[in-house]
BADO-76264 format. One record per residue (C-alpha): y, x, z. Coordinates in pm, whole numbers, plus 50000, padded with zeros to 5 digits. Last residue first. Layout:
<recs>
YXZ;...
</recs>
This chain:
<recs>
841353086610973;844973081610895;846673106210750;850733099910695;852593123010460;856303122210401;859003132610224;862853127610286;866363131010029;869353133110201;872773123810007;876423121710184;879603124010021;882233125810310;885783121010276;887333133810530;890933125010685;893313143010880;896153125211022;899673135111061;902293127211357;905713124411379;907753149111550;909243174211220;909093209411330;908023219210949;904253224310945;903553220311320;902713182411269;900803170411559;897223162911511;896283130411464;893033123811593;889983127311299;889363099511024;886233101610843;885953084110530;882623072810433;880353074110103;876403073610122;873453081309934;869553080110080;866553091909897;862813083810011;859563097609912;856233088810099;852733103010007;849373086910153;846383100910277;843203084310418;842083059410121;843183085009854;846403099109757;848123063509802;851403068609635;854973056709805;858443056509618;861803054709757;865293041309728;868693039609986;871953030809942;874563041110179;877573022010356;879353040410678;882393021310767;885723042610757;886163032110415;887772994810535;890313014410722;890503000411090;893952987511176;895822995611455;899353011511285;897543041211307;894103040811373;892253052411741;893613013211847;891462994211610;888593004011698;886213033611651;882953025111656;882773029611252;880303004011062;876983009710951;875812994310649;872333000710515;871002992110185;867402991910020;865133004309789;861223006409717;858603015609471;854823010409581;852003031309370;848073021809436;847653025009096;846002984609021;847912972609338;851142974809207;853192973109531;857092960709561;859362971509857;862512957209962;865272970210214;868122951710360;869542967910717;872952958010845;874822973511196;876632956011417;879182965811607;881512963111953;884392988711994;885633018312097;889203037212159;890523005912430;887033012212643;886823046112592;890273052712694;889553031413013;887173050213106;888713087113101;891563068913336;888533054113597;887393091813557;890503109013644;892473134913394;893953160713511;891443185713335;889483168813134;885333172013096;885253137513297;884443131713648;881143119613679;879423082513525;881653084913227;881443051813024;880263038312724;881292998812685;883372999012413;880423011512204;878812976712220;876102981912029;874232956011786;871232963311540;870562938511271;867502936311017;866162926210681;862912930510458;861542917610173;857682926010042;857042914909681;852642917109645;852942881109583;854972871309861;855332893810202;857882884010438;860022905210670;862222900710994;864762918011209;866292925011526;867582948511782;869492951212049;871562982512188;872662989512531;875773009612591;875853055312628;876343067512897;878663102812991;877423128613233;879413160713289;879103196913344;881563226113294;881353260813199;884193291813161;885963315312908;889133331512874;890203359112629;893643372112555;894193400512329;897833423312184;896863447911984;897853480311834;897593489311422;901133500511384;901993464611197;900783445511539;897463428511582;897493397811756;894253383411912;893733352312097;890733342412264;888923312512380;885423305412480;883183274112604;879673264812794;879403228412785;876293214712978;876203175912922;873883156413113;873393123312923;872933085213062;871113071612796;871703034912780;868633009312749;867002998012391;866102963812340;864122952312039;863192930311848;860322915411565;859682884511323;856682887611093;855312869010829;852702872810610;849842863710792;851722835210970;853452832911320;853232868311317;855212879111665;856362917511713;858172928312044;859972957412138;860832976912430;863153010912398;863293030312731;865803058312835;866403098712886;868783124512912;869713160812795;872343174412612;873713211012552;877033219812432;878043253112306;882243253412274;884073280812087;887593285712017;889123316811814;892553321111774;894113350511519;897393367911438;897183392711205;900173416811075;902683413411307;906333432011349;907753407811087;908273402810694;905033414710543;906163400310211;902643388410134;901833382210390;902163383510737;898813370210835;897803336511059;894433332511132;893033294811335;888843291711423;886953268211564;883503268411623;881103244511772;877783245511888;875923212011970;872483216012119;870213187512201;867633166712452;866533138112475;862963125512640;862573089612457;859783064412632;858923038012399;857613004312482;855812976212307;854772937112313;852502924512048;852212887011954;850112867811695;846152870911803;847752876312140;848862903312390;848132926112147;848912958712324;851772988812235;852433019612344;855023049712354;855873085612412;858643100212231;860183131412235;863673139812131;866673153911916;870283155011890;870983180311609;873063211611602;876263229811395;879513223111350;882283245011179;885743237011216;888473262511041;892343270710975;893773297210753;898123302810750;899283329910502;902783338110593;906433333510448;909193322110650;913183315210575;912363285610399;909313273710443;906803290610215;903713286610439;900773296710200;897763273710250;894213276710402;892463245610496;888233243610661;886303215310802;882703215110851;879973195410945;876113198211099;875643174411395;871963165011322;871223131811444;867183119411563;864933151911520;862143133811632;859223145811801;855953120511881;853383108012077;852313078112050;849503048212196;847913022812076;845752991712223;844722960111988;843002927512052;839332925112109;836452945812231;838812976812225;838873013912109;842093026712184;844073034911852;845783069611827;849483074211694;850313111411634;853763127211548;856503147511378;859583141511250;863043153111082;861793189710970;864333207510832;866173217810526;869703225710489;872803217410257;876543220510335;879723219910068;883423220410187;886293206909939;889853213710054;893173194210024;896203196510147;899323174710078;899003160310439;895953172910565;892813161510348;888973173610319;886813163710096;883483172410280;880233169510053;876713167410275;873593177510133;870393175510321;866613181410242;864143164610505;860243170710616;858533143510798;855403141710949;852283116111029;849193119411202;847553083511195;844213074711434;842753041711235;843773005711347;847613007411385;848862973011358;849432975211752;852233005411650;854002975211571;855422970611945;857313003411933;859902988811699;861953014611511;861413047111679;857563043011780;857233020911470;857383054011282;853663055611387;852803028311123;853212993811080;856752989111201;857522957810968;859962936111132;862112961011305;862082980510972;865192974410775;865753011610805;867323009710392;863982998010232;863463037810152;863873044510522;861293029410659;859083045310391;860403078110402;859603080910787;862743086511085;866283071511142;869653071510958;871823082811275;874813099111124;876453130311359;878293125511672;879013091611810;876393093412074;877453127912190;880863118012306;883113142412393;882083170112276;883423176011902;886503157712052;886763178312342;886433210912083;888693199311809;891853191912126;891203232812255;891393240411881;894253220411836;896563233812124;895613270512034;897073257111683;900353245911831;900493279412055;899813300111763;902193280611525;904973284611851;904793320711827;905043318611484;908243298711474;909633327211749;909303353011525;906723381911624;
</recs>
């Protein structure tokens, strides 16, 4: 094999191994997090301030003490996700769609002499991790001609149990708490084929690299919240939510194959585990709603501090110390908020409410991930969000929410093995993002 493909394979053995520790590395920034029930998410997750029924037990576990009746609820989602993908001047549209179930759970109402008493139990599928990334191109450089295919595929969801509760303390003031089991699977695939064609000019025919990495997660933490109604129809509400400290099992694979123009081989293969635990910041809450004239209006914040995650063991790295895995995550992240508006109108004669809202949810990454250290304006998350809600009958009621979002996501810079140049070229994605959600809550 020529030398210039020798050093593609190493190059591209190079990226797969740097694809898989990003995939990894932190599970908290992985996937979108919109958040459970049509409803709340219709009015864009500006929720905090509402919580009224047993989705409170992800936004704002204190509303669940609005609950009066026992309420099953469940959630059923429908995903499409557009990847535009570009490497220099390559480009590459990927398509993905599934169905799943995004929640499922029971609030039940203690019987009391006064006041209010619920509890929840509930399963969330919180942030799939579904993506891919895929380029094929034919290297023409001079002197060299072969057909050069390169792959991501992602696949998995972040997911967890929730008990919670909630008491009236007051006529006007609940306090709440949720307790979030989590737990998750990440499995990630990488994959890099180089063929001598279509001159078949060297001693190869296929040379292939194959990189796998099955990560599972597990950790807990506490969300409290608090709900105060200074008048009937308004309502203020927070929340605190305490770092998960995850476990993360990674079990991974790699193997190169080169088959030779007389049909033998040439294989490598080396596989392994490791564990790690990484934490994730606090995160507070906030947000408020008013009801006029059958017009309900609704807004919220949520601020993290991403620059504060840390590594509580050595890091998944080799040669590469904890305190110096830290401070990368401290210069790589930084400090946001995210927006919530939503809106929701009733007409009271068919029992029919129509909703929308908007929900902007800016990158972690700061300023020094970019080059040239300045955050691209479309690598903030913005989607728009609408819904409609239908009373059945008194004990059933129908939720449908859409969401629609645009981002660019920008991945490390890999180095440029294209021509031998030095300098360094980014991939980008541009993601088209729309997820449509249904709902059914019985209360009885």
């Amino acid at each position: 094999m020529k030398r210039k493909s020798v050093i593609l394979g190493m190059v591209a053995s190079l990226v797969a191994g740097l694809s898989a520790a990003t995939a990894q590395e932190e599970v908290f920034q992985r996937g979108v997090e919109l958040g459970i029930g049509s409803r709340a998410l219709g009015m864009g997750g500006a929720y905090i301030g509402i919580a009224d029924d047993y989705s409170a037990s992800f936004w704002n576990p204190a509303g669940l003490s609005q609950i009066r009746r026992l309420e099953g609820f469940g959630t059923l989602t429908y995903t499409q996700r557009k990847n535009d993908a570009s490497f220099e001047d390559l480009n590459n549209l990927d398509e993905l769609t599934s169905t799943g179930l995004n929640s499922i759970g029971l609030a039940y109402p203690v019987p009391t002499y006064q006041g209010s008493l619920v509890f929840s139990l509930g399963y969330h599928r919180v942030k799939p991790f579904d993506s891919s990334l895929q380029f094929g191109w034919q290297n023409n450089t001079p002197g060299d001609s072969v057909r050069q295919d390169w792959s991501e595929i992602e696949e998995g969801s972040l997911n967890n149990w929730v008990f919670a509760g909630a008491v009236e303390v007051s006529p006007n003031f609940s306090l709440g708490a949720a307790l979030n089991v989590w737990s998750g699977t990440d499995d990630y695939q990488f994959s890099f084929v180089e063929t001598d064609a279509p001159f078949d000019l060297y001693t190869f025919n296929k040379f292939r690299i194959d990189n796998t990495v099955t990560s599972t997660f597990t950790g807990y933490n506490l969300k409290l919240g608090g709900m105060y109604r200074p008048i009937s129809n308004f309502r203020l509400g927070f929340t605190i939510a305490t770092p998960v400290t995850y476990t993360v099992k990674d079990k991974w694979r790699d193997s190169e194959r080169t088959t030779f123009d007389d049909n033998t081989t040439d294989e490598v293969a080396d596989r392994g585990n490791i564990e790690y635990k990484i934490r994730s910041p606090f995160t507070f809450g906030a947000g408020a709603s008013l009801n006029v004239a059958n017009l309900l209006l609704a807004a919220s914040v949520e601020n993290t501090d991403w620059s504060q995650s840390r590594y509580t063991t050595d890091p998944p790295f080799a040669d590469v110390s904890k305190i110096e895995a830290n401070e990368e995550l401290a210069r790589k992240y930084r400090n946001t908020t995210r927006y919530h508006l939503g809106a929701e109108f009733t007409f009271p004669l068919i029992d029919l409410q129509v909703r929308g809202g908007y929900f902007y949810d800016p990158t972690p990454l700061g300023e020094d991930f970019f080059a040239g250290g300045r955050i691209p304006k479309d690598a903030d998350r913005e989607f728009f969000t609408a819904g409609v809600g239908i009373f059945l009958d008194k004990q059933v009621r129908l939720d449908v929410g859409v969401i629609s979002g645009r981002w660019t996501d920008y991945k490390d810079p890999l180095t440029d093995f294209v021509d031998d140049r030095d300098d360094d070229l980014p991939i980008s994605e541009k993601i088209t993002f729309n997820k449509l959600f249904a709902a059914l809550a019985f209360r009885f």
